[in-house]
Gaussian input, Z-matrix of N, CA and C with variables (Angstrom, degrees):
# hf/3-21g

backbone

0 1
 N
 C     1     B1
 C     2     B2     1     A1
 N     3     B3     2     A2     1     D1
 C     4     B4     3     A3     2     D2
 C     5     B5     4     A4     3     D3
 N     6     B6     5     A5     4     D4
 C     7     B7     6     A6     5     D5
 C     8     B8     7     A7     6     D6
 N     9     B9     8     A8     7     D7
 C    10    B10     9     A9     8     D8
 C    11    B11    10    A10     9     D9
 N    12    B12    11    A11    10    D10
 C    13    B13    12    A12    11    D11
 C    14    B14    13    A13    12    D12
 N    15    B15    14    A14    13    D13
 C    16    B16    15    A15    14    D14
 C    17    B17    16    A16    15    D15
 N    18    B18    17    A17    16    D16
 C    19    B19    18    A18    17    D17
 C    20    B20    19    A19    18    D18
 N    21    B21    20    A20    19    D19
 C    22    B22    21    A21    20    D20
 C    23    B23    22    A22    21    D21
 N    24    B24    23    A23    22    D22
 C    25    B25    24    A24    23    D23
 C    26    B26    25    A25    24    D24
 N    27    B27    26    A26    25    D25
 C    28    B28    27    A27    26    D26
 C    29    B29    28    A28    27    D27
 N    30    B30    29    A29    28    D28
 C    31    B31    30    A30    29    D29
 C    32    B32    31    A31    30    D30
 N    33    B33    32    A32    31    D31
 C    34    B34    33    A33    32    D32
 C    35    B35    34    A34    33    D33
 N    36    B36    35    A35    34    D34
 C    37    B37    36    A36    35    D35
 C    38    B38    37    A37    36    D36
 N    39    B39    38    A38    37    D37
 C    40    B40    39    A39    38    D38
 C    41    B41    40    A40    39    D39
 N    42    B42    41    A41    40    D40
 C    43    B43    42    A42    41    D41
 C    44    B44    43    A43    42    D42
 N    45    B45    44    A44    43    D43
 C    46    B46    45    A45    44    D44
 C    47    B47    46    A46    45    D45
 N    48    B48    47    A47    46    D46
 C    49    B49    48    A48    47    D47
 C    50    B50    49    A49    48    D48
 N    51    B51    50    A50    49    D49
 C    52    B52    51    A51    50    D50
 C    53    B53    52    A52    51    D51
 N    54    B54    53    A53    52    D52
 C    55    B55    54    A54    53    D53
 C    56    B56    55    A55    54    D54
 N    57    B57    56    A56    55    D55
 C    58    B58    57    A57    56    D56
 C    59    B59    58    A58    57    D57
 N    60    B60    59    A59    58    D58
 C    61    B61    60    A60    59    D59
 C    62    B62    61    A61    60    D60
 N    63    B63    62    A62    61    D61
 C    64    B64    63    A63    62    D62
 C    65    B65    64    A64    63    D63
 N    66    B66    65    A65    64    D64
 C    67    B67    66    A66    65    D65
 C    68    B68    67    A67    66    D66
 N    69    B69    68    A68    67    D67
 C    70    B70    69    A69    68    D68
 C    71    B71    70    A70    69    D69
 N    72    B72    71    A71    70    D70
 C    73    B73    72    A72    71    D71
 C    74    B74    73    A73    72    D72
 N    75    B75    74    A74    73    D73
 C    76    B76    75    A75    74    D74
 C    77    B77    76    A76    75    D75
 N    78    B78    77    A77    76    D76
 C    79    B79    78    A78    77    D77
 C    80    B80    79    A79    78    D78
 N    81    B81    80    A80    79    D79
 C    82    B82    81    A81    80    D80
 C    83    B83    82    A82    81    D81
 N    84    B84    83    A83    82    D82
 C    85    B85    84    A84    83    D83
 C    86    B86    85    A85    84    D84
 N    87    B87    86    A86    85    D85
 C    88    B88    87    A87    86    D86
 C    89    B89    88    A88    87    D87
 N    90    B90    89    A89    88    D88
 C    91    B91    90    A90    89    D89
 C    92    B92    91    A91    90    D90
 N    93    B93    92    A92    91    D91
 C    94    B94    93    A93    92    D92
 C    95    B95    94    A94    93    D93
 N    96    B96    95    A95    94    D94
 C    97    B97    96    A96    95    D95
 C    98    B98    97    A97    96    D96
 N    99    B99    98    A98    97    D97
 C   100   B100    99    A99    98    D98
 C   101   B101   100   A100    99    D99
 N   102   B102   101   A101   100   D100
 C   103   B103   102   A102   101   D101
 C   104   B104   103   A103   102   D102
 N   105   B105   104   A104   103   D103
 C   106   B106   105   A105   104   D104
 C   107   B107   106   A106   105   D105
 N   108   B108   107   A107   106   D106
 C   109   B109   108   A108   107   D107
 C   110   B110   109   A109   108   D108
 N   111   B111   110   A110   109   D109
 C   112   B112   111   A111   110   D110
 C   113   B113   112   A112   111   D111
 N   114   B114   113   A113   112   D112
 C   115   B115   114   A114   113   D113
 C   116   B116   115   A115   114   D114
 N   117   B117   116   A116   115   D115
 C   118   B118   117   A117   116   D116
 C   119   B119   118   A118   117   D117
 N   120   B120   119   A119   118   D118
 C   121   B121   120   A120   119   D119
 C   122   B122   121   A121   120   D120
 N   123   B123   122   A122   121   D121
 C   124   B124   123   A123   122   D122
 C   125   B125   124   A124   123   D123
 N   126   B126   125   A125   124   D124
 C   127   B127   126   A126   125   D125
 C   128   B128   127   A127   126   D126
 N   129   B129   128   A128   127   D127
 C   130   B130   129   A129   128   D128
 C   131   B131   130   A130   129   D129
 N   132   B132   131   A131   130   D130
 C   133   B133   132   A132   131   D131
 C   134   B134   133   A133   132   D132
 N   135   B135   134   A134   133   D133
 C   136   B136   135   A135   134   D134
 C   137   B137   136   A136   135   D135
 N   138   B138   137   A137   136   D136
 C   139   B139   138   A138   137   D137
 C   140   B140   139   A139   138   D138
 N   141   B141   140   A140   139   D139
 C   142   B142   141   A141   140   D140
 C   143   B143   142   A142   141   D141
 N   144   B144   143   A143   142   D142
 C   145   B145   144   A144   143   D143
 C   146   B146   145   A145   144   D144
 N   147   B147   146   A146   145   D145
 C   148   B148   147   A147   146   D146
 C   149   B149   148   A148   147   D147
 N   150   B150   149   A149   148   D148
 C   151   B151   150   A150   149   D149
 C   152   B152   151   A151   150   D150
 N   153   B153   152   A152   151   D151
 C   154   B154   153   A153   152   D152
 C   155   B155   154   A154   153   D153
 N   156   B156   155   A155   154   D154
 C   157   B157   156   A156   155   D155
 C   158   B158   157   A157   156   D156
 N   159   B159   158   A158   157   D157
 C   160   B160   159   A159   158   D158
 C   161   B161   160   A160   159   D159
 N   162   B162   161   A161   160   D160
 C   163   B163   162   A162   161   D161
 C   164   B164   163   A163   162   D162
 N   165   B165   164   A164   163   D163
 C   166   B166   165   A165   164   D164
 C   167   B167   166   A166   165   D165
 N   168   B168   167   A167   166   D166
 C   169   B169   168   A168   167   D167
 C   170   B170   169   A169   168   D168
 N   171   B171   170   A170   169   D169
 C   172   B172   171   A171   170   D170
 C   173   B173   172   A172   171   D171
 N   174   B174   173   A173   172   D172
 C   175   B175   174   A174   173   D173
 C   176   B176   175   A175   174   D174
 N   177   B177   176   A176   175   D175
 C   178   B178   177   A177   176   D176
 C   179   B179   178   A178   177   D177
 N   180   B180   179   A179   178   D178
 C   181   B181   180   A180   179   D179
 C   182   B182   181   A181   180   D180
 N   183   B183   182   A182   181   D181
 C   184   B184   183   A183   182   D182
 C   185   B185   184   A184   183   D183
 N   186   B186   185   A185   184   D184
 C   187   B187   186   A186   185   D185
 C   188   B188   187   A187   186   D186
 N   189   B189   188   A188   187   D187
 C   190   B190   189   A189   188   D188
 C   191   B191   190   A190   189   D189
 N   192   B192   191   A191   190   D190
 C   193   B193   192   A192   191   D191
 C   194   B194   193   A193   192   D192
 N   195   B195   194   A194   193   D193
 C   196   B196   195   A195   194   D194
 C   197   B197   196   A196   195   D195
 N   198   B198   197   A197   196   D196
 C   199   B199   198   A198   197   D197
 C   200   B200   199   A199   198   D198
 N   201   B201   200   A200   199   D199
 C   202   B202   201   A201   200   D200
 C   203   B203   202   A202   201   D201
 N   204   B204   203   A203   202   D202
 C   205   B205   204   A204   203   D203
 C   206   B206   205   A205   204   D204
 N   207   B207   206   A206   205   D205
 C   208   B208   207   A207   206   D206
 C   209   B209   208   A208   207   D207
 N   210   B210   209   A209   208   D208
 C   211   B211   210   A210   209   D209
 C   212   B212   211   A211   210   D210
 N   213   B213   212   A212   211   D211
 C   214   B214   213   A213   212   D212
 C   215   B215   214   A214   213   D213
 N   216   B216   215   A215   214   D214
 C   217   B217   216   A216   215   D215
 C   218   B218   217   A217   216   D216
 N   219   B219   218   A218   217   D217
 C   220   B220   219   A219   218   D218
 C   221   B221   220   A220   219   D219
 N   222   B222   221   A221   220   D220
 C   223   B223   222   A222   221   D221
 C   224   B224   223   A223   222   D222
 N   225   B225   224   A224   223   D223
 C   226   B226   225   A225   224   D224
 C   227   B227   226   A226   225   D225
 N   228   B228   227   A227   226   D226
 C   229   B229   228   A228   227   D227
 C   230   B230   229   A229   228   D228
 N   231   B231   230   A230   229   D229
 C   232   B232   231   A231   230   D230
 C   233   B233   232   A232   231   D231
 N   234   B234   233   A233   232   D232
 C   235   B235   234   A234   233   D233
 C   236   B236   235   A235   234   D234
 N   237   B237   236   A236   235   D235
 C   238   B238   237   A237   236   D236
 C   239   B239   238   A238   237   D237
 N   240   B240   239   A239   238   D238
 C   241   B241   240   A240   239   D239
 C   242   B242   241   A241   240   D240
 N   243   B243   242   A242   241   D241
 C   244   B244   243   A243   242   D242
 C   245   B245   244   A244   243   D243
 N   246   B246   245   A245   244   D244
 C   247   B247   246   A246   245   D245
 C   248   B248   247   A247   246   D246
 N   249   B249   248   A248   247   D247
 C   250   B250   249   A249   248   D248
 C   251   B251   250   A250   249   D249
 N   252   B252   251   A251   250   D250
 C   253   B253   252   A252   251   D251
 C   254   B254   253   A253   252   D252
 N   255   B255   254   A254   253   D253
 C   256   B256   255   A255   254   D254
 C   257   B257   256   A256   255   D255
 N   258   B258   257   A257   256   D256
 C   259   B259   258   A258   257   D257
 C   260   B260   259   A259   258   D258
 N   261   B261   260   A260   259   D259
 C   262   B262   261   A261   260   D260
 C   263   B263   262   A262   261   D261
 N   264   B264   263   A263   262   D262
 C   265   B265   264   A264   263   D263
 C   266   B266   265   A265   264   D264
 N   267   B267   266   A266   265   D265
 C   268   B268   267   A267   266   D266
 C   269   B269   268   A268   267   D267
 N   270   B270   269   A269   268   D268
 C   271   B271   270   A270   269   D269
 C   272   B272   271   A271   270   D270
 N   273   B273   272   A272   271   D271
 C   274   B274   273   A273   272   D272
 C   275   B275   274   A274   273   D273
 N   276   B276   275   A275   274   D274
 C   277   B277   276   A276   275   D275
 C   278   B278   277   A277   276   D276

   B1=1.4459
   B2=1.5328
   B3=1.4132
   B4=1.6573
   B5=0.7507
   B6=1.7058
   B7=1.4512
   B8=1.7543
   B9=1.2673
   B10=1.7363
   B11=1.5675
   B12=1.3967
   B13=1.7766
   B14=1.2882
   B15=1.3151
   B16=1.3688
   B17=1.6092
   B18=1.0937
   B19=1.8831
   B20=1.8142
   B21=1.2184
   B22=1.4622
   B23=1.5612
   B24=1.6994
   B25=1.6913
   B26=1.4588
   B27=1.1978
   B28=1.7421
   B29=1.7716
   B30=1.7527
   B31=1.6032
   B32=1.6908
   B33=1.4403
   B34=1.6733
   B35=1.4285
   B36=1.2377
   B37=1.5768
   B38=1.5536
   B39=1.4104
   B40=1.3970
   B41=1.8456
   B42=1.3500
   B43=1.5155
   B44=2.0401
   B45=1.2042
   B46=1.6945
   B47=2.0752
   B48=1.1988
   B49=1.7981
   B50=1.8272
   B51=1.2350
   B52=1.7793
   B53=0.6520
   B54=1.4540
   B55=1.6497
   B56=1.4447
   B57=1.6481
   B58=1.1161
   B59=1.4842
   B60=1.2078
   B61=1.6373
   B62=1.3396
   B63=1.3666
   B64=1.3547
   B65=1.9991
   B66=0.9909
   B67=1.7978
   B68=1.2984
   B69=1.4968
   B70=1.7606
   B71=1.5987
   B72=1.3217
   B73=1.2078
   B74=1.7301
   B75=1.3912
   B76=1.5157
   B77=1.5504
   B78=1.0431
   B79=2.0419
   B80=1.7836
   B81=1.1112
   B82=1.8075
   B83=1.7528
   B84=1.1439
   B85=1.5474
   B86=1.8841
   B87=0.6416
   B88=1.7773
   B89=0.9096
   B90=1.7545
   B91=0.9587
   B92=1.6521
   B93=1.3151
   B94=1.5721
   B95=2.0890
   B96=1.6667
   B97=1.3390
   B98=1.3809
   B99=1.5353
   B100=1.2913
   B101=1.3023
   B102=1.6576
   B103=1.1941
   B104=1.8452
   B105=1.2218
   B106=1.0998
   B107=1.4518
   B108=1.6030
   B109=1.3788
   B110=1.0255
   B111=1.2724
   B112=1.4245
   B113=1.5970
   B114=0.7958
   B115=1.7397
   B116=1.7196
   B117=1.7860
   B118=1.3921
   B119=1.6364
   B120=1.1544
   B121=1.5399
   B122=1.8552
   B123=1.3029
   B124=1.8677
   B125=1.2850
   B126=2.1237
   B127=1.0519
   B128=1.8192
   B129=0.8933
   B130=1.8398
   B131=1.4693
   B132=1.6158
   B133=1.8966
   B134=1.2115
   B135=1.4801
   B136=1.3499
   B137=1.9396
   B138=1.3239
   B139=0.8533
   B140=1.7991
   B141=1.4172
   B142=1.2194
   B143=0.9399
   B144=1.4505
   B145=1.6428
   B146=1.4972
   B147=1.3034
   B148=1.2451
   B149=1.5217
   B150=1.2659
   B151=1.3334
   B152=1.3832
   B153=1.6246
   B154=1.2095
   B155=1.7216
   B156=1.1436
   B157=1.6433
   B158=1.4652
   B159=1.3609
   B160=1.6789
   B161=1.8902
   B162=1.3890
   B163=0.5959
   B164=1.7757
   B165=1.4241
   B166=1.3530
   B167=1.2925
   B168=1.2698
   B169=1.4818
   B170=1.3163
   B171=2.1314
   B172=1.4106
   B173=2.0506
   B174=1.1591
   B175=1.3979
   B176=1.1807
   B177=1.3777
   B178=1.4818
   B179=1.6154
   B180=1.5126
   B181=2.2600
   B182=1.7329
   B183=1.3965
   B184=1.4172
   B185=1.9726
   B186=1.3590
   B187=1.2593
   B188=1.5061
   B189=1.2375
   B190=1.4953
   B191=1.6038
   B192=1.6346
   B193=1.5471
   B194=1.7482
   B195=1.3263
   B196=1.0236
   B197=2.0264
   B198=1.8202
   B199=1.3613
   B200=1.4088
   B201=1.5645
   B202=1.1952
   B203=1.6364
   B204=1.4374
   B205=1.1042
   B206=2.1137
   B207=0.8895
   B208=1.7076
   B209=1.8012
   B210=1.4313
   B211=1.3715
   B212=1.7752
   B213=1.7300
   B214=1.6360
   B215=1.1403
   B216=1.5631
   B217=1.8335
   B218=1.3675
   B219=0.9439
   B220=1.3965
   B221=1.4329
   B222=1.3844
   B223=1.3760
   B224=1.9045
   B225=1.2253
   B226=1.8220
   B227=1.4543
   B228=1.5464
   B229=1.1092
   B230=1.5868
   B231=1.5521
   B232=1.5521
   B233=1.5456
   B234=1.4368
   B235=1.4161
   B236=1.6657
   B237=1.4026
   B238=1.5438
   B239=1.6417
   B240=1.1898
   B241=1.7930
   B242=1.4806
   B243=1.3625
   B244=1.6648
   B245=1.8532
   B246=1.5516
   B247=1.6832
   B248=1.2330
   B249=1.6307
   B250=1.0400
   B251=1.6178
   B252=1.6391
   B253=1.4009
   B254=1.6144
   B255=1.5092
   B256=1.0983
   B257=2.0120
   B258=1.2179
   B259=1.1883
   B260=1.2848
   B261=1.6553
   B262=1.2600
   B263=1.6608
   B264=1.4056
   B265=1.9176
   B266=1.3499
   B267=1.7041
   B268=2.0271
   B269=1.6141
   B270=1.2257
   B271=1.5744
   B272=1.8408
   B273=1.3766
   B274=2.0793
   B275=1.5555
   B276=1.1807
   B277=1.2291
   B278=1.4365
   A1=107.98
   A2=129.67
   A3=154.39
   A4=111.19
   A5=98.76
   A6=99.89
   A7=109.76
   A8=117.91
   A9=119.44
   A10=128.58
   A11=111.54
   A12=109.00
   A13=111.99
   A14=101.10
   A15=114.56
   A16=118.26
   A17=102.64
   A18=102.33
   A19=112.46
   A20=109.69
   A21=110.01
   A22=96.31
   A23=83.42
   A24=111.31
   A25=99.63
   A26=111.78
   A27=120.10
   A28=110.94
   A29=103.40
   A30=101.21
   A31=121.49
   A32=98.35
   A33=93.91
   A34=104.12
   A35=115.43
   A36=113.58
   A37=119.19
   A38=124.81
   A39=124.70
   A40=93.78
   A41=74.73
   A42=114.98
   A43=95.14
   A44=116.45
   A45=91.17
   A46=103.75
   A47=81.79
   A48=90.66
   A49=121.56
   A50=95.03
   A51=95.80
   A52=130.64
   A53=121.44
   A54=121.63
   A55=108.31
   A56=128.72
   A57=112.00
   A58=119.03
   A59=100.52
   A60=125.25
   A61=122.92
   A62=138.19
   A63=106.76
   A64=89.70
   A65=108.97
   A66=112.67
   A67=132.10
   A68=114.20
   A69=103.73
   A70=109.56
   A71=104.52
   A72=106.26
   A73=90.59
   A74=115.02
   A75=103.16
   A76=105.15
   A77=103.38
   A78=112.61
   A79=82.92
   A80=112.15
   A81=96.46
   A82=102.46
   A83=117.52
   A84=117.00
   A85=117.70
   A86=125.63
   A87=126.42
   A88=106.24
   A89=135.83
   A90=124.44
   A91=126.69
   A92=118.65
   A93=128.03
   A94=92.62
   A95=81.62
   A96=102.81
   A97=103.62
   A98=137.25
   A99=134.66
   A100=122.08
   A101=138.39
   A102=109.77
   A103=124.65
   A104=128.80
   A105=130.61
   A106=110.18
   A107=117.64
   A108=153.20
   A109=92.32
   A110=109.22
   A111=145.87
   A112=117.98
   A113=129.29
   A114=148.46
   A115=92.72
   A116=105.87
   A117=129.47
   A118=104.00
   A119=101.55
   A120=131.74
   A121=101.92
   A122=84.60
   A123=88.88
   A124=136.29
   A125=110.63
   A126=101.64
   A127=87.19
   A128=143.76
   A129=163.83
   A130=89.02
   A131=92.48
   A132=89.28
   A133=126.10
   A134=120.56
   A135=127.04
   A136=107.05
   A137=136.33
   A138=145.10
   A139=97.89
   A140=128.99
   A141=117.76
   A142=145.98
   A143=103.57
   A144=149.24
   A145=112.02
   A146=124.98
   A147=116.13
   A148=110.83
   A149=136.41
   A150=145.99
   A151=121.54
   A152=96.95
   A153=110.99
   A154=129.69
   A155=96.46
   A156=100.99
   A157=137.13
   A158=96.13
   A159=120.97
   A160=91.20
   A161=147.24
   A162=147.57
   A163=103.80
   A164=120.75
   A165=121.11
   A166=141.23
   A167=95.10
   A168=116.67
   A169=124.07
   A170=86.20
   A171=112.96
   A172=112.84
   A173=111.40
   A174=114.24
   A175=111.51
   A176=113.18
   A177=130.46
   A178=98.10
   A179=97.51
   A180=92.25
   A181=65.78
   A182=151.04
   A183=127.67
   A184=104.12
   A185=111.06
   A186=130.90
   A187=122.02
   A188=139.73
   A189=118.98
   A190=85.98
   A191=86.48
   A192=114.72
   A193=105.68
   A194=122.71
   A195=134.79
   A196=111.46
   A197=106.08
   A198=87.41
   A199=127.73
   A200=127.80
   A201=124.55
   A202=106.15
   A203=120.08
   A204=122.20
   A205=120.98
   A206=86.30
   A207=100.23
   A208=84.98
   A209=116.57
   A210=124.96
   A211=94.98
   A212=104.47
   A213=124.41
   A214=119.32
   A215=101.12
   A216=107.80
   A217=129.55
   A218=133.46
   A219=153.02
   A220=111.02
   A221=114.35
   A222=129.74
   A223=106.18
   A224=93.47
   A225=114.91
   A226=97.34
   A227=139.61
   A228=127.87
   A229=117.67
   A230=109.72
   A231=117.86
   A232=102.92
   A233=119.32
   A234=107.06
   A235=131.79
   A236=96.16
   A237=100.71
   A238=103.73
   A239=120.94
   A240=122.06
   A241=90.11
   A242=102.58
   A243=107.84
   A244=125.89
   A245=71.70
   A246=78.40
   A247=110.98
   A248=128.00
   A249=119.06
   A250=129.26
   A251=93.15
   A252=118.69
   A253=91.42
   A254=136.70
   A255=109.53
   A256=114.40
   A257=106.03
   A258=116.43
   A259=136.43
   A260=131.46
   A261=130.28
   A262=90.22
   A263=106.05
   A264=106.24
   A265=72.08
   A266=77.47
   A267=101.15
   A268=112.09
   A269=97.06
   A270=104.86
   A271=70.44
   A272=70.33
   A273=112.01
   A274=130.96
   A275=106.12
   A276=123.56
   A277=126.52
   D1=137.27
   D2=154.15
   D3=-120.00
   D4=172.30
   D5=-167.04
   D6=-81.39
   D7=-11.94
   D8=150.73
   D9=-50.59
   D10=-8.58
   D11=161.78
   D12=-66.44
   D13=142.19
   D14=163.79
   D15=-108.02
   D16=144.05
   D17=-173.50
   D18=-132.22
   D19=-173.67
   D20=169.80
   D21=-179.89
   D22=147.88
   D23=-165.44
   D24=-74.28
   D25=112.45
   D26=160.10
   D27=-40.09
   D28=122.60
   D29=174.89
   D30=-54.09
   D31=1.73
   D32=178.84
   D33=-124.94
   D34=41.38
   D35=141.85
   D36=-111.22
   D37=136.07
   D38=-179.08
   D39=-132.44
   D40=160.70
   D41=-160.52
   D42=-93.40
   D43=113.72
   D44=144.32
   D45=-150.58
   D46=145.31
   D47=171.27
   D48=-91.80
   D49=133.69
   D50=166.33
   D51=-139.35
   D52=104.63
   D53=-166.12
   D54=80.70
   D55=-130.33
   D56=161.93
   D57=-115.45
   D58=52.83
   D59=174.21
   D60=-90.25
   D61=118.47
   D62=-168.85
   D63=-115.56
   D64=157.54
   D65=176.34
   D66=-148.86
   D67=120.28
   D68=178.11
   D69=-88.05
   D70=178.63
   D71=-154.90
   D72=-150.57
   D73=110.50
   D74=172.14
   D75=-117.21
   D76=146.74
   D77=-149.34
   D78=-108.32
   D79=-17.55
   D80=-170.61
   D81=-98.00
   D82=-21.15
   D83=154.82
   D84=-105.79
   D85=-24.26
   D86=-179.01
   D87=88.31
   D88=35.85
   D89=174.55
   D90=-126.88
   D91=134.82
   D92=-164.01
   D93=-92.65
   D94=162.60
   D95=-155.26
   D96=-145.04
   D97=83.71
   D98=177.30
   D99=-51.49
   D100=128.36
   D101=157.36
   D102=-118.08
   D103=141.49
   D104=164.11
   D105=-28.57
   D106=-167.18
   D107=163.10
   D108=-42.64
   D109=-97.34
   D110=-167.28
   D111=-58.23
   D112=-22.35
   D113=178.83
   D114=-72.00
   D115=-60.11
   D116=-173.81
   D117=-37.55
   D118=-52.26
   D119=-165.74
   D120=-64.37
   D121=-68.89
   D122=176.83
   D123=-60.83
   D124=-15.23
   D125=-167.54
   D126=-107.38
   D127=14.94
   D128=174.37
   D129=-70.74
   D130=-59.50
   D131=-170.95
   D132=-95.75
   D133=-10.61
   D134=149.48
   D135=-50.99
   D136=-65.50
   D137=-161.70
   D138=-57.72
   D139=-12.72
   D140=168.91
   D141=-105.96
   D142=4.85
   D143=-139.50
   D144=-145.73
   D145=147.15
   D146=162.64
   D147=-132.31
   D148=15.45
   D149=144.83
   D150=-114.61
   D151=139.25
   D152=174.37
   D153=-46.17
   D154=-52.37
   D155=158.21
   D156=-33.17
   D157=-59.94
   D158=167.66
   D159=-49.39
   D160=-76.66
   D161=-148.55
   D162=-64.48
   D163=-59.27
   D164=145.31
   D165=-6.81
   D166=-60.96
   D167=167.42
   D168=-26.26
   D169=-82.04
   D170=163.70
   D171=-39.63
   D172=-51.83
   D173=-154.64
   D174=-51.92
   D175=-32.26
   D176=-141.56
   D177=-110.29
   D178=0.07
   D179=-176.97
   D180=-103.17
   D181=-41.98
   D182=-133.12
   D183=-102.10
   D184=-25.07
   D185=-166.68
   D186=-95.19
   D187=120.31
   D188=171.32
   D189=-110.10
   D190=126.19
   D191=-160.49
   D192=-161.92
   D193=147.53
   D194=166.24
   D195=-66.63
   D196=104.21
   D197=-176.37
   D198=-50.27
   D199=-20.45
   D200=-167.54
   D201=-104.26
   D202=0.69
   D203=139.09
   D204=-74.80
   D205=-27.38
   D206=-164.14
   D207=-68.73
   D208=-47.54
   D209=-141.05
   D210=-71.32
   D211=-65.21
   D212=151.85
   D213=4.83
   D214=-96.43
   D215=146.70
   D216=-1.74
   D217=-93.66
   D218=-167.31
   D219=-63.52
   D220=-31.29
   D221=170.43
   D222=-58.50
   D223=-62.87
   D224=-166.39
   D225=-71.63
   D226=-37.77
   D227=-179.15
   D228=-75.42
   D229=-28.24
   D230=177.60
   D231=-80.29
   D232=-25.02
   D233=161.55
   D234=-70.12
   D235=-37.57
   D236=167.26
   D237=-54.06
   D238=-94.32
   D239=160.70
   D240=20.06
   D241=-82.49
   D242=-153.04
   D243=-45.75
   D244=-46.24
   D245=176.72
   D246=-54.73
   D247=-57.36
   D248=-152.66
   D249=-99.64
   D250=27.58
   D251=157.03
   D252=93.16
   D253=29.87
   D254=172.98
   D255=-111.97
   D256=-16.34
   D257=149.68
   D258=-114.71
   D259=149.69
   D260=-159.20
   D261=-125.60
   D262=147.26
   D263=-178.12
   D264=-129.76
   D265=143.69
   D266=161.05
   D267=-88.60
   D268=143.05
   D269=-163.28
   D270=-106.43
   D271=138.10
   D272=149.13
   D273=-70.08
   D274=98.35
   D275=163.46
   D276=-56.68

């Protein structure tokens, strides 16, 4: 995975906030998914986006951040996602 994957949110993850909790919800495993600040932040713009880059993009006009820290990031959090069934990457043919 780079930040050139492209992905998309499985129709059975939902979104809900509580308080200042934010939480996914994947209905095809039963399993909840806390997110931070910043998680909050990334998965807003994941949800508008379907590459990592695009999301990058954004990060890097809003963040003063090391890009290859910034890049890292975004990498390791869309992998977490991945595992736990809430994002799907298109594999290359």
């Amino acid at each position: 995975m780079n930040l050139e994957s492209r992905y998309t949110i499985p129709s059975t993850v939902l979104l809900q906030c509580i308080d200042d909790e934010t939480l996914l919800f994947n209905s095809s495993n039963e399993l909840f998914f806390a997110l931070n600040e910043m998680g909050a932040v990334m998965w807003e713009m994941m949800s508008k986006s379907h590459s990592l880059q695009e999301i990058f993009d954004e990060m890097v006009e809003l963040f003063e951040v090391d890009n290859s820290v910034l890049s890292n990031d975004i990498i390791a959090f869309a992998n977490t996602l991945a595992e736990q069934g809430l994002l799907s990457f298109e594999t290359k043919v």
